[in-house]
C-alpha positions, -999 to +999 in steps of 0.1 A: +000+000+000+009+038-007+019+043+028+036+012+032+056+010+000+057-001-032+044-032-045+065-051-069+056-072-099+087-080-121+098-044-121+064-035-144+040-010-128+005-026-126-017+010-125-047-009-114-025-022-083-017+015-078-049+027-081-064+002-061-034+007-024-052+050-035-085+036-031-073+027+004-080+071+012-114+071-009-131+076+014-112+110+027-102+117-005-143+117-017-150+140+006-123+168-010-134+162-049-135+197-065-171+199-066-175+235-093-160+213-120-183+222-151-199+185-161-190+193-195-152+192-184-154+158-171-155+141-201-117+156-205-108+137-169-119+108-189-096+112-217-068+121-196-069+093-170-070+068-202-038+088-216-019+092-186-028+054-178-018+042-210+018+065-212+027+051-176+022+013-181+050+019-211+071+038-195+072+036-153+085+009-136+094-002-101+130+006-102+121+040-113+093+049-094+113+038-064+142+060-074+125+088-076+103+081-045+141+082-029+146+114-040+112+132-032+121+124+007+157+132+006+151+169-013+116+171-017+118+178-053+120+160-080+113+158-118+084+138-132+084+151-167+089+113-186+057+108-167+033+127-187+027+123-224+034+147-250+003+148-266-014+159-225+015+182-223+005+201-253-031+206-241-017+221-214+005+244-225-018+252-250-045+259-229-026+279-202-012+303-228-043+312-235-057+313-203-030+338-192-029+358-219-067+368-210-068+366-169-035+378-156-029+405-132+005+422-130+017+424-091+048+438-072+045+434-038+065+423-005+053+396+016+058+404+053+052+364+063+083+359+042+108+384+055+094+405+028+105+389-001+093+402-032+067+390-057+072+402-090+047+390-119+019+386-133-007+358-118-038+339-126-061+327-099-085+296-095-119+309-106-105+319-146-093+288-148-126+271-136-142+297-156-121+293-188-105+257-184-112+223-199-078+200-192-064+221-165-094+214-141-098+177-153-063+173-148-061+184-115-089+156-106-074+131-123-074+097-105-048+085-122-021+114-113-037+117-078-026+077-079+007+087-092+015+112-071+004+090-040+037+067-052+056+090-050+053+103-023+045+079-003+010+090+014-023+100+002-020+129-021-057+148-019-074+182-032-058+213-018-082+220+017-084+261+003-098+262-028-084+293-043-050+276-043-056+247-060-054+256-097-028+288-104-005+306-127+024+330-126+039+349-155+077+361-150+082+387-182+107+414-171+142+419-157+142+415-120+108+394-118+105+369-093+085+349-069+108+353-038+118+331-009+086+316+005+069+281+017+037+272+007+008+269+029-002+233+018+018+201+017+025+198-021+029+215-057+032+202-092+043+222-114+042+227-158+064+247-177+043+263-200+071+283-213+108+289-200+135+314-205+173+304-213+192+291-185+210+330-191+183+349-187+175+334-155+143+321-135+158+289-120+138+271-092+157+275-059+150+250-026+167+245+010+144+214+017+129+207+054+127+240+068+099+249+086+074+283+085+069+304+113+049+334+101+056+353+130+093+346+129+101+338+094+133+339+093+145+335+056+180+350+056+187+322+084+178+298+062+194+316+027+230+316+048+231+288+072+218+258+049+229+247+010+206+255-019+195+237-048+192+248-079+171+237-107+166+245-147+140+234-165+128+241-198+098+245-218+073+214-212+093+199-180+071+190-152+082+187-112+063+178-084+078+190-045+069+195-008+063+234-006+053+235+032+084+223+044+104+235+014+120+269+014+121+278-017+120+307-050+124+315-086+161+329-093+151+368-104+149+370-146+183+387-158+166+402-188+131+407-201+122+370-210+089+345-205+086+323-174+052+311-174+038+281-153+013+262-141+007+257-102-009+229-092-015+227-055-021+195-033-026+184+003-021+154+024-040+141+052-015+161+078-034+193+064-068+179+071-055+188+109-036+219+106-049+251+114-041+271+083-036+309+071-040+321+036-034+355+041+001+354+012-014+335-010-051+360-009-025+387-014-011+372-047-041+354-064-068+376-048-077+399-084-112+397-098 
């Protein structure tokens, strides 16, 4: 079972063995379905299940999966972008250009609950892509990648206890743009590349893994000289899936005026079914009509 480990079957991934250790947490994970998904959309969380299902019995198996399992504990990152087909990618992208072309906001604030660490961008919030969406909302309830992302991680990977964070965008476009040094308020994020500068211009992902948030007492220079950070490029298309509550982390500031765009897909676990959570940074960022 998920929380157990992973089963084994001559080093092929069974998905219906996987899918069936998730349906251990149906019944808690029933109870956080999105529930504003527009019924005509579902019929997309149909066709993606079946391509995602079909992609991953080609191409994930047991030595893999447990590899990068491996990794997600040790840095609570890692990147899962063999594990979505192209054809699902390209929706995506596709469908987030145009999404953000129409609905983003342009923001430039500090964040006191993060040391005041800027935000710099442009950002698209939960309700345009409810509104406007057709694969990004039937991906995000997606049996198969909540399956997936269970494996990975080892425990019950669920919908995101605040709404409003759930399904989100940022667009990085000028010199000095960034989404600063900050945790997230719930347990996971996976994240598309809808479009990505040149390593040159900038706009890395930066991490110092198992930290911990105290909003009152933040702390982020701490953290920035006392412990190692990682750095990550990815391009255009990549895909990566990491802890962001426990996960210090930011997007290297753009050097010169290029695209960042991405897709922000955030999760919970059954540990945030008992916290007692604040929204307040994220309100701040995604909060435009």
């Amino acid at each position: 079972m998920i929380s157990g480990g992973i089963r084994k079957m001559n080093n092929i991934i069974n998905m219906d063995i996987l899918l069936n250790d998730f349906n251990l947490y149906k019944d808690t994970f029933s109870k956080s379905l999105v529930t504003d998904i527009k019924d005509n959309v579902k019929v997309f969380s149909k066709e993606i299940d079946q391509l995602m299902k079909e992609h991953l019995e080609l191409t994930l198996n047991n030595e893999y999966l447990s590899k990068i399992s491996e990794n997600f504990s040790r840095y609570q990152y890692v990147n899962v972008s063999k594990l979505f087909p192209a054809p699902l990618i390209e929706y995506i992208k596709n469908e987030v250009t145009s999404i953000v072309s129409k609905e983003k906001s342009r923001l430039d604030i500090k964040i006191e609950q993060t040391s005041n660490s800027p935000r710099k961008m442009s950002t698209v919030n939960y309700d345009s892509f409810i509104k406007l969406g057709q694969y990004v909302p039937a991906l995000y309830s997606s049996i198969i990648l909540r399956a997936l992302l269970s494996a990975i991680s080892r425990t019950a990977v669920i919908d995101c206890q605040y709404k409003n964070e759930r399904i989100t965008a940022t667009h990085q476009q000028i010199a000095g743009d960034t989404h600063g040094w900050h945790w997230g308020d719930h347990a996971y994020a996976l994240i598309f590349i809808i479009k990505a500068p040149s390593i040159d211009a900038g706009g890395m992902l930066q991490c110092i893994p198992h930290t911990t948030w105290d909003k009152e007492s933040p702390n982020v220079n701490n953290y920035i000289s006392q412990h190692p950070i990682n750095t990550y490029y990815h391009s255009t298309g990549d895909v990566y899936f990491f802890k962001t509550d426990t996960n210090l982390h930011r997007t290297y500031p753009l050097e010169r005026d290029s695209d960042r765009i991405i897709l922000n897909l955030t999760l919970s676990n059954l540990d945030d079914l008992v916290k007692n959570l604040s929204h307040e940074t994220q309100d701040r960022i995604y909060a435009q009509a």
